[in-house]
C-alpha positions in Angstrom: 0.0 0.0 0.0 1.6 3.3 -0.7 1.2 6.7 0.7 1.6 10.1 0.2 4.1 12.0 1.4 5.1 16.4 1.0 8.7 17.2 0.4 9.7 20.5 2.8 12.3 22.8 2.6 11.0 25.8 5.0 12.3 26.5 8.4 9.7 25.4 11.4 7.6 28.0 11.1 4.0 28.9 11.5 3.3 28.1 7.9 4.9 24.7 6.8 4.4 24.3 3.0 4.9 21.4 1.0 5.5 19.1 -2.4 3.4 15.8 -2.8 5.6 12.9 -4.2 5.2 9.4 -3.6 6.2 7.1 -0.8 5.5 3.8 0.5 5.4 3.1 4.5 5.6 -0.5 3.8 9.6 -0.4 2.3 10.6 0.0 6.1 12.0 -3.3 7.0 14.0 -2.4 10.3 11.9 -2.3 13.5 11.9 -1.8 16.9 12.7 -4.9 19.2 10.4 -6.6 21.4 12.2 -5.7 24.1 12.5 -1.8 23.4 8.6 -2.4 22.9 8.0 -4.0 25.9 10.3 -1.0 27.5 8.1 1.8 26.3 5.1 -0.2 27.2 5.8 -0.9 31.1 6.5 2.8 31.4 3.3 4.4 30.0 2.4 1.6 32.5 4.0 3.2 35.6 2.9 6.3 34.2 -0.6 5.5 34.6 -0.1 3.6 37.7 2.2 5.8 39.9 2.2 9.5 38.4 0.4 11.9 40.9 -2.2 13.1 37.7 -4.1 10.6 35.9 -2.7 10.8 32.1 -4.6 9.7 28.9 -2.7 7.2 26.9 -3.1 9.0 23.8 -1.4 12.1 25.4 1.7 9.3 26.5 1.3 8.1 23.3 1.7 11.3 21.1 4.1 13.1 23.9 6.5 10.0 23.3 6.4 10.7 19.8 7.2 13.8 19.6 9.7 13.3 21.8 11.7 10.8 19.7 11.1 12.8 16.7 12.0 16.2 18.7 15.4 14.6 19.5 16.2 13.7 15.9 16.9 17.1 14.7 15.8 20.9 14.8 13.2 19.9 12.1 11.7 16.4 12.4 8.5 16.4 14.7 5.4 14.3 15.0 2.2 16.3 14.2 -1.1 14.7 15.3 -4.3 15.0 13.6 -5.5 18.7 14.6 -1.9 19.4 13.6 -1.1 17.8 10.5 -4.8 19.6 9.6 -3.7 22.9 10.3 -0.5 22.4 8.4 -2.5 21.5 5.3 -4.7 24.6 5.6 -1.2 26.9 5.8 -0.7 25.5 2.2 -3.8 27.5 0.7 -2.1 30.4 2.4 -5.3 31.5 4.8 -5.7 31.0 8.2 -7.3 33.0 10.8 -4.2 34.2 13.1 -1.6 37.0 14.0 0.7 36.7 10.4 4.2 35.4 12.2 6.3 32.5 11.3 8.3 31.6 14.2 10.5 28.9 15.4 11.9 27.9 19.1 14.9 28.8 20.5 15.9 27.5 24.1 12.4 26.6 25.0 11.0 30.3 24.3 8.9 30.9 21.0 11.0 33.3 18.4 9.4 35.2 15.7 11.3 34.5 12.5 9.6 37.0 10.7 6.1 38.8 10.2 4.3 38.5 7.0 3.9 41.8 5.4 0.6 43.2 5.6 -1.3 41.3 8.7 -1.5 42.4 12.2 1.5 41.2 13.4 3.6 43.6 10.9 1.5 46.2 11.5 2.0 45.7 15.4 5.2 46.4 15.1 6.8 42.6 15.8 10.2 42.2 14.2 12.4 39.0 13.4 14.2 37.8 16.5 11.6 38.6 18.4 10.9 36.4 21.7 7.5 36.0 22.4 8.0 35.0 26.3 4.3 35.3 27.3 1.3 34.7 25.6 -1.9 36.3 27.8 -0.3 36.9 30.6 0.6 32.9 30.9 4.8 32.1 30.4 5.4 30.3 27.1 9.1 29.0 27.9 8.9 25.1 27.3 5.5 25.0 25.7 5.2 22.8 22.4 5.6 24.9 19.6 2.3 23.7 18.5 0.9 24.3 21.1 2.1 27.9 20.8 0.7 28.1 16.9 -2.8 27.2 18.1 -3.1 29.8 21.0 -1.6 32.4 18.6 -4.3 31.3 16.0 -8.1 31.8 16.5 -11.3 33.5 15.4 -10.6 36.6 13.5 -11.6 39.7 15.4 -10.2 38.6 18.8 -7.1 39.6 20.3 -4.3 38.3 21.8 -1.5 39.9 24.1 1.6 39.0 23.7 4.7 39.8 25.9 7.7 40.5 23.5 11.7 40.7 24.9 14.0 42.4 21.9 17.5 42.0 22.8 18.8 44.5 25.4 15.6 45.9 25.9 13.0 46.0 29.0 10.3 43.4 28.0 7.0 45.1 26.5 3.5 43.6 25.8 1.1 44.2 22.7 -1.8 43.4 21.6 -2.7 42.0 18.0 -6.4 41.1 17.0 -6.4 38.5 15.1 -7.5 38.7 11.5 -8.0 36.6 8.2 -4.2 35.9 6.5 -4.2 35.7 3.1 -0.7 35.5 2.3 0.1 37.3 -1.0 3.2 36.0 -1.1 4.9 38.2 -4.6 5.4 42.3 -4.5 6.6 43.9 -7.2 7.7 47.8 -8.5 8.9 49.7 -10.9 11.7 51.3 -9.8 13.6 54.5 -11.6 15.7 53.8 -14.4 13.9 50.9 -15.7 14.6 48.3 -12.8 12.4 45.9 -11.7 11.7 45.0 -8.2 10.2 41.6 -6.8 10.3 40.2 -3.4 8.7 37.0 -2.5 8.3 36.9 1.5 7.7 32.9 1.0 7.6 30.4 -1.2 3.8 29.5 -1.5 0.9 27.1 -4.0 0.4 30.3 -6.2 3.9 31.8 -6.0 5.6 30.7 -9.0 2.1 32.3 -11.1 2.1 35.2 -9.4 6.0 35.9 -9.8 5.8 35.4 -13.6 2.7 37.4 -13.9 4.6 39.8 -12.1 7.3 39.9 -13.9 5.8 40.3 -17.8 3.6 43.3 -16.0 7.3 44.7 -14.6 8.3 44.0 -18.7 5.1 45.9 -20.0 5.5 48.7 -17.5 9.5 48.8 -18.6 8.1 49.1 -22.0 9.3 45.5 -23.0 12.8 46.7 -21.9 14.1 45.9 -18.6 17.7 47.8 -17.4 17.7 45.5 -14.3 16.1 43.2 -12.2 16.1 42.6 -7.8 15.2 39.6 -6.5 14.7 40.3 -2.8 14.8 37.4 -0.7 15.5 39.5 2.7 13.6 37.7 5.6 11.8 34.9 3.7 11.9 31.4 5.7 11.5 29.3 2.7 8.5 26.8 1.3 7.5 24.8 -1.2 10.3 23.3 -3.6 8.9 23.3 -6.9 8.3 26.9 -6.1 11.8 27.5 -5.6 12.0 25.5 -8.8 10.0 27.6 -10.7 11.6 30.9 -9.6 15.0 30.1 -10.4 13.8 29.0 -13.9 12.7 32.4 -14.7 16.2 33.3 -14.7 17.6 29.9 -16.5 17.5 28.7 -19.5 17.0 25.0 -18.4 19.7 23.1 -16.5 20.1 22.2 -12.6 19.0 24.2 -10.0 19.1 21.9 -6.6 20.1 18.3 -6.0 18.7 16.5 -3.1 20.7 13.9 -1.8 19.4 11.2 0.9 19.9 7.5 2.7 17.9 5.9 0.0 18.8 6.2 -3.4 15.1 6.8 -4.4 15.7 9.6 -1.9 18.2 11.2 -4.8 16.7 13.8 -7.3 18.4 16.7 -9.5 15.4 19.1 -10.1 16.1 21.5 -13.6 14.5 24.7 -15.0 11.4 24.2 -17.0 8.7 26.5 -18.2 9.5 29.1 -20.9 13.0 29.7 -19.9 15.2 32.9 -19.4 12.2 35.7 -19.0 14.3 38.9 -19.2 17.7 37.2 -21.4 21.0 39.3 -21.2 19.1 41.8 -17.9 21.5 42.0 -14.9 20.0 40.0 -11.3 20.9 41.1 -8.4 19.8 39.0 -5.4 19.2 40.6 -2.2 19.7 38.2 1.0 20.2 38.1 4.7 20.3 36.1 8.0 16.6 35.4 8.0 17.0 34.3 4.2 16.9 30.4 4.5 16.2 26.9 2.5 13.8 27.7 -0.4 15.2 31.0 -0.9 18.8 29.7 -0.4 17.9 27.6 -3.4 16.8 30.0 -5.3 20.4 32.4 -4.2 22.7 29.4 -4.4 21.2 28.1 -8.2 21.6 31.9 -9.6 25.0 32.4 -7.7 26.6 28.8 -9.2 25.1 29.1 -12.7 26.8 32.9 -12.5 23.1 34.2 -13.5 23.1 36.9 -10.8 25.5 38.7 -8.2 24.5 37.8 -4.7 23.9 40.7 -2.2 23.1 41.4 1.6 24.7 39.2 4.4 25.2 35.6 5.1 21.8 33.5 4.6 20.4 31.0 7.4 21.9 28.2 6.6 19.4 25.4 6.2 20.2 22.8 3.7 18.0 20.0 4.9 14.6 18.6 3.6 11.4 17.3 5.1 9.1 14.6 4.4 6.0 14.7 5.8 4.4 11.6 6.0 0.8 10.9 6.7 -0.6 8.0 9.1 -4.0 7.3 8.4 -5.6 9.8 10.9 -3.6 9.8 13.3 -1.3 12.9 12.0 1.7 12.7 10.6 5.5 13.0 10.8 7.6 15.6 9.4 10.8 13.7 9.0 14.2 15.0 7.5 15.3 12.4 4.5 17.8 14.4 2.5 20.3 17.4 2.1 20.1 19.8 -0.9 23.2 20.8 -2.7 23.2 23.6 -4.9 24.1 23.4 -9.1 28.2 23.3 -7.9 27.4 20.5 -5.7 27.8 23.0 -2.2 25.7 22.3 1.0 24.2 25.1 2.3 23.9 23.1 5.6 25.0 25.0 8.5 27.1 27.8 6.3 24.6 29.4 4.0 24.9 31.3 1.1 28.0 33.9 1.1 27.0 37.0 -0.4 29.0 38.2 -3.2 28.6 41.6 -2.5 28.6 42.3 1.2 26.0 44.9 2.1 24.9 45.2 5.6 21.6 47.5 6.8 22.3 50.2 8.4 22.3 50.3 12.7 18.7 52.0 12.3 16.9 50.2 9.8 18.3 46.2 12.0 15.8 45.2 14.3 17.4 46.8 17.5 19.6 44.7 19.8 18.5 41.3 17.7 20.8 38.6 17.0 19.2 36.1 14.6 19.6 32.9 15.2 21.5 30.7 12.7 21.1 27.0 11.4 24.0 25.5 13.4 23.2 27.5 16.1 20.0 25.2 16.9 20.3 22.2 18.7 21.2 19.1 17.5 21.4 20.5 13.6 23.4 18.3 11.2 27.1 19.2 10.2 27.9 20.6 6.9 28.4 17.3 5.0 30.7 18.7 2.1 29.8 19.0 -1.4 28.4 17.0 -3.5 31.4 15.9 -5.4 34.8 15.5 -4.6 35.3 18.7 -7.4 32.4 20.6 -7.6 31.6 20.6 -11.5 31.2 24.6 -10.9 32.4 26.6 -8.6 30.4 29.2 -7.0 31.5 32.7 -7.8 34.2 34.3 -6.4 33.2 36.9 -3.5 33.9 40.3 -4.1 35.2 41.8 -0.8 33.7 39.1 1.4 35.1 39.3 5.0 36.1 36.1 6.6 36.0 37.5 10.2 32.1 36.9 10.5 31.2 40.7 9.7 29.0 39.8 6.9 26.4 38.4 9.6 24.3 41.5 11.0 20.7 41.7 13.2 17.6 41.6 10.6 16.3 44.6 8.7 13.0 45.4 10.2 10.2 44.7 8.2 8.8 47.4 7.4 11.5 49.5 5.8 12.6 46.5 3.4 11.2 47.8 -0.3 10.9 51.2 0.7 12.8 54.6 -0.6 14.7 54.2 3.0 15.8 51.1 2.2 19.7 51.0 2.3 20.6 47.7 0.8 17.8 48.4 -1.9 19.4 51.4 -2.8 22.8 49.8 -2.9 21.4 47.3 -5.4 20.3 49.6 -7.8 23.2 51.7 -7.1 25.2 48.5 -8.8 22.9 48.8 -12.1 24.6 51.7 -12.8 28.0 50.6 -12.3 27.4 47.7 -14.6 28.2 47.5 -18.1 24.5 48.2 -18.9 22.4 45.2 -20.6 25.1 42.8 -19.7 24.5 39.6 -17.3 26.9 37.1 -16.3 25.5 33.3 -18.0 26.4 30.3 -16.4 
C-alpha cells in the first residue's frame, strides 16, 4: 500500500508548506525490538499507575512521539491529527491568526519574521523577536504547537503578547487577530527601468504570481528591462517546486538543486522548466540576509553557481536540509528529515549558507534593534555541513567580491517594514550596482 508524502524545505515556522511525491510506509524493514517495545510499554504503565495526575494514553502516546522525533533534529516532529490539519490549511495560504512564522529557541517561541501586511507587521513585531508570554501565561517550554494554536483563532479577537527584543525591557502588545491571506509576490517599478520583486515565501500560487509579475514589470519597462532585484530578505523558505519555478525564470533550463538522501530513491536533480530565461542578457541582483533560509537559499545558491546573478546582503540562514512529511491514516503525521540539498556546484548550504558576493549590511537604524538572529548551526542538534556533493564541484560558485572572513557579513535583521521602501539601504545599494554595470550585460552560467 503506498502513501503520500510532502517534500519541505522551509524553516519550522508557523506556515509549513509542501511538495506531494510518492512514498511507501511498507519499504521500512528495520523495526523496533520486542524488548525496546515491551520497555516503552511498562513505562506508559508506571505512568498511569504511579504518576500523581491521571494521564490519557493518547497524550503518552503522542508526547513520546514527539519526543523521539524532537530529539532527531531541529526539524523532524510528530504532528497529530489537529496538527497535521492545520498544516495542510497553511498550504492555501489562509488562516485566521496574527501573520508570524516563528521557530523555538531554548524553549521560548521566536518570531522568524512577520508577514507583510497582517496584524503582526502592523503591530510592530520584528524578526528575533521572543515572544515569552502569551496572555499573561509564560510560554518557555510550551510545544511549539501548542504555541501556533493559541496564537491562531477567530478573526476579530485579540491576543496579548509579551515580547523581549534584545537589550531591551520586555513590553507587551496586543494584535487582533484577523483573516491571513498571504500574498506572497510584490513587485515595483523602480527608476531607471529596474524591476523590483520580493517574494516573502515560497507558496501554492507563487511561482504564477511571480511570472505574472514579472511580464507586468516588462510591460511597464516598455518590454525593456535595465535591471532586475530579487529580494529574498527575511523569507523562511517553502514549497520546492516553487523555488524550482523561480529560479527558472532566470535559466534557460539546467540544474538548479540536488537533493541527496539514505535511499537512493531519496536522490533527485530538479532542472529549470517552463518558458526559460524571461528577461535574457538583464542584470540579477539578489538581495539576501540572516533570516533568508532553504527555499530562498535555493533559489540564491542556483543563480549564484550558474553565475546568472550577483549575490547581495549578508550571510543566509543556513538550512540545507529537507522534510518529508508523511501521513498516518488519521492519526497525524511525521515531518521527517530524509535528505540534504546541494546547490548546481554540488555545495551544501547546511550550516554555512549562502555567502554573499557583495557584502551589504543594513544600516544600525533600519536592524531590528539589539536582535541577533539565530542561525542553522546555532540550533540544537542540527546536522554538520556534510561537504559537497562531489569531490570537485563541477562549478564553482562565484568568487566573493570583498567578502570578510571574520564573520562581519552576519548582521541583526532589517525590520520589516523598511525592506522595499525609498529608505531602504541595501535596496538602494542594489540599484546603485545597475549603474556601475556595463548596462544590458548579465553574467550566463
Amino acid at each position: 500500500m503506498r502513501k503520500s508524502r510532502l517534500v519541505i524545505v522551509s524553516v519550522v515556522a508557523t506556515a509549513l508548506v509542501a511538495l506531494p511525491v510518492a512514498f511507501a510506509l511498507g519499504a521500512r524493514r528495520a523495526g523496533p525490538t520486542e524488548m525496546d517495545l515491551a520497555l516503552i510499554n511498562g513505562i506508559m504503565q508506571l505512568v498511569q499507575q504511579d504518576y500523581v495526575h491521571s494521564v490519557d494514553t493518547h497524550d503518552l502516546t503522542k508526547d513520546a512521539l514527539k519526543g523521539m522525533m524532537n530529539r532527531l533534529d531541529p526539524h523532524s516532529d510528530y504532528m497529530d491529527e489537529q496538527e497535521f490539519k492545520e498544516s495542510e490549511a497553511d498550504i492555501t495560504g489562509k488562516f485566521g491568526g496574527l501573520g508570524i512564522q516563528i521557530s523555538e529557541e531554548h524553549g521560548v517561541p521566536k518570531v522568524i519574521s512577520p508577514i507583510d501586511g497582517t496584524p503582526a507587521a502592523h503591530a510592530g513585531l520584528q524578526p528575533g523577536d521572543l515572544i515569552i508570554g502569551i496572555d499573561g501565561s509564560s510560554s518557555q517550554g510550551i510545544d511549539l504547537s501548542k504555541i501556533v494554536r493559541v496564537l491562531r483563532g477567530t478573526p476579530g479577537s485579540s491576543v496579548k503578547l509579551t515580547i523581549a527584543r534584545g537589550t531591551e525591557a520586555p513590553f507587551d502588545v496586543s494584535i487582533t487577530r484577523a483573516i491571513i491571506e498571504v500574498a506572497t509576490v510584490k513587485s515595483q517599478l523602480e527608476q531607471n527601468g529596474i524591476g523590483y520583486l520580493r517574494i516573502t515565501e515560497f507558496g501554492g500560487d507563487t511561482a504564477r504570481d511571480f511570472k505574472q509579475a514579472m511580464q507586468k514589470l516588462k510591460q511597464d519597462a516598455g518590454g525593456n528591462l535595465k535591471g532586475v532585484v530579487l529580494d529574498l530578505r527575511n523569507d523562511p523558505g517553502g514549497l520546492l517546486s516553487a523555488a524550482v519555478a523561480v529560479a527558472g525564470n532566470f535559466l534557460d533550463g539546467g540544474t538548479v538543486v540536488t537533493i541527496k538522501g539514505r535511499r537512493g530513491e531519496d536522490n533527485h536533480a530538479y532542472s529549470a522548466s517552463g518558458d526559460g530565461d524571461l528577461v535574457p542578457k538583464t542584470p540579477v541582483v539578489v538581495l539576501i540576509n540572516g533570516a533568508s533560509a532553504s527555499a530562498s537559499e535555493i533559489v540564491a545558491g542556483a543563480l549564484q553557481d550558474r553565475k546568472r546573478a550577483k549575490i547581495m546582503g549578508t550571510q543566509s540562514f543556513g538550512k540545507g536540509s529537507v522534510q518529508t512529511i508523511i501521513p498516518l491514516n488519521g492519526h497525524g503525521a511525521l515531518r521527517l528529515t530524509t535528505a540534504l540539498y546541494y546547490t548546481p556546484g554540488g555545495r551544501s548550504i547546511q550550516g554555512q549558507g549562502i555567502a554573499p558576493d557583495l557584502v551589504v549590511t543594513a544600516p544600525k537604524d533600519q536592524q531590528v534593534p539589539g536582535a541577533i538572529m539565530a542561525r542553522e548551526s546555532s540550533l540544537s542538534g542540527a546536522f554538520r555541513n556534510p561537504g559537497p556533493l562531489l569531490a570537485k564541484p563541477k562549478q564553482e560558485a562565484n568568487p566573493q567580491e570583498g567578502a570578510p572572513t571574520n564573520g562581519e557579513a552576519y548582521s541583526a535583521p532589517i525590520k520589516t517594514q523598511v525592506i522595499g521602501t525609498p529608505e531602504d539601504a541595501q535596496l538602494k545599494a542594489a540599484l546603485e550596482y545597475f549603474g556601475k554595470s556595463p548596462a544590458g550585460t548579465a553574467e550566463r552560467g
